[in-house]
C-alpha positions in Angstrom: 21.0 34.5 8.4 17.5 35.0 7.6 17.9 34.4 3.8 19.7 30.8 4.9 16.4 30.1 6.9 14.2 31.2 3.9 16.6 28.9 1.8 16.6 26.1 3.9 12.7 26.2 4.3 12.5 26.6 0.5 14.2 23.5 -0.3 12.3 21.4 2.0 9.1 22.5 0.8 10.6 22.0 -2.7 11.5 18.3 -1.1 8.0 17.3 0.4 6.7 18.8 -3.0 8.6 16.6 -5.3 8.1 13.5 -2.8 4.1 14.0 -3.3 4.4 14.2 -6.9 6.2 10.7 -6.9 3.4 8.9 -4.9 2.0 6.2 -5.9 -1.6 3.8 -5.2 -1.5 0.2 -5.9 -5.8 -0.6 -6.1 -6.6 -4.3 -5.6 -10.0 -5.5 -6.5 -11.3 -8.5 -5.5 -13.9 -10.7 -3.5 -13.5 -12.2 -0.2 -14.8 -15.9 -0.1 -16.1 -15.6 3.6 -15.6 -13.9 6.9 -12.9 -16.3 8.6 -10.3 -15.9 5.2 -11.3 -11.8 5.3 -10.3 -12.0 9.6 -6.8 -13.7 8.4 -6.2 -11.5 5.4 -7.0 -8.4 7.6 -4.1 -9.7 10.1 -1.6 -10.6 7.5 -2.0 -6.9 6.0 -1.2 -5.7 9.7 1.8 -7.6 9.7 3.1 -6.1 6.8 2.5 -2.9 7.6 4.5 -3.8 10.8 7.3 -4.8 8.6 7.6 -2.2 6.2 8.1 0.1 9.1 10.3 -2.1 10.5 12.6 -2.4 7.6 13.0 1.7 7.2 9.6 2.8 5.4 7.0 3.6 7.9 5.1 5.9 5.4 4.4 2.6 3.2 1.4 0.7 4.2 -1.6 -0.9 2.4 -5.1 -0.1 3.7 -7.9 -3.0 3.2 -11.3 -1.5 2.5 -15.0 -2.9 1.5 -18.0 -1.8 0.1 -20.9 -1.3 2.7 -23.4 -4.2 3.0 -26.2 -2.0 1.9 -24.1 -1.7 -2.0 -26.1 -4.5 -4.4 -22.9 -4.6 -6.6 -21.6 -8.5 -7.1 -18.2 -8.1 -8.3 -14.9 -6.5 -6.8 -16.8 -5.8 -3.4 -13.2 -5.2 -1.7 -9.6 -3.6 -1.8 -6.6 -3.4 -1.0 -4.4 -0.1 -1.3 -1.4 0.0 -1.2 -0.1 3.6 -0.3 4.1 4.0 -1.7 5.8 7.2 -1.6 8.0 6.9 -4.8 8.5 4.0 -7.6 11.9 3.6 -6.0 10.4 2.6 -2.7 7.6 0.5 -4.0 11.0 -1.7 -5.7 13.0 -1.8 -2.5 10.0 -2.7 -0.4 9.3 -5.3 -2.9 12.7 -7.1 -3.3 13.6 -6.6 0.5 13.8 -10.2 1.9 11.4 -9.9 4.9 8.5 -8.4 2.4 9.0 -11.8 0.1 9.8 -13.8 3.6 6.6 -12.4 4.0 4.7 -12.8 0.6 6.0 -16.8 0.9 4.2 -17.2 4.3 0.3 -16.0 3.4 1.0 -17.3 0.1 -2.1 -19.7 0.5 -3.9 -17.2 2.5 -3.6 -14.6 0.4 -3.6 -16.1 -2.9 -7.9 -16.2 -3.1 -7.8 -12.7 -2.8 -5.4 -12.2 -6.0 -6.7 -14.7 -7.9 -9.3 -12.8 -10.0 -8.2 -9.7 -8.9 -8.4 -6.4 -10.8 -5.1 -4.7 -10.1 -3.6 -1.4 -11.5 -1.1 1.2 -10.0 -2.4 5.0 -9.8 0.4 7.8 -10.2 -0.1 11.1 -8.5 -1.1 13.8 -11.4 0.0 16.8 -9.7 
């Protein structure tokens, strides 16, 4: 019995291990054009953290972060993250109909923040 526990414990570690190797970061720079389209953007990334959960992947989110007003760099002064556990999730939380449903509504919203954008996707190493 106890080598079934050990097993059992081994393969999940094995699991969680694997699933943290296949993690993913989606980095969006950008600049935000003034406080009111920032207070908008801000709730439109709550919603869609509200839906990702909703639709079966509640450890998917994206996390909106900006430099601190003392930083005297001009360029790319926010970010978006988006935090995806595997490649395979990223495409099904992509192509699910509520996150495009989604993507269609703040279209006009969020559209200054990805025009100009730097954007790349970061792989977990090891």
């Amino acid at each position: 019995m106890k080598k079934i526990i050990f097993l059992m414990i081994a393969v999940i570690g094995f699991n969680l291990t694997a699933s943290a190797q296949k993690a993913i970061n989606s980095v969006h720079f950008y600049d935000v054009k003034n406080a009111a389209l920032e207070k908008t953007y801000i709730a439109s990334i709550k919603e869609i953290n509200a839906i990702m959960i909703e639709i079966g992947f509640p450890n998917n989110y994206y996390t909106y972060m900006k430099l601190n007003e003392s930083d005297t760099t001009s360029t790319y002064r926010s970010c978006t993250i988006g935090h995806w556990t595997s490649e395979k999730d990223y495409k099904a939380i992509h192509d699910n109909a509520k996150y495009k449903a989604w993507g269609a509504k703040n279209k006009d919203n969020n559209g200054v923040f990805i025009t100009g954008q730097l954007y790349r996707k970061f792989y977990t190493v090891d």
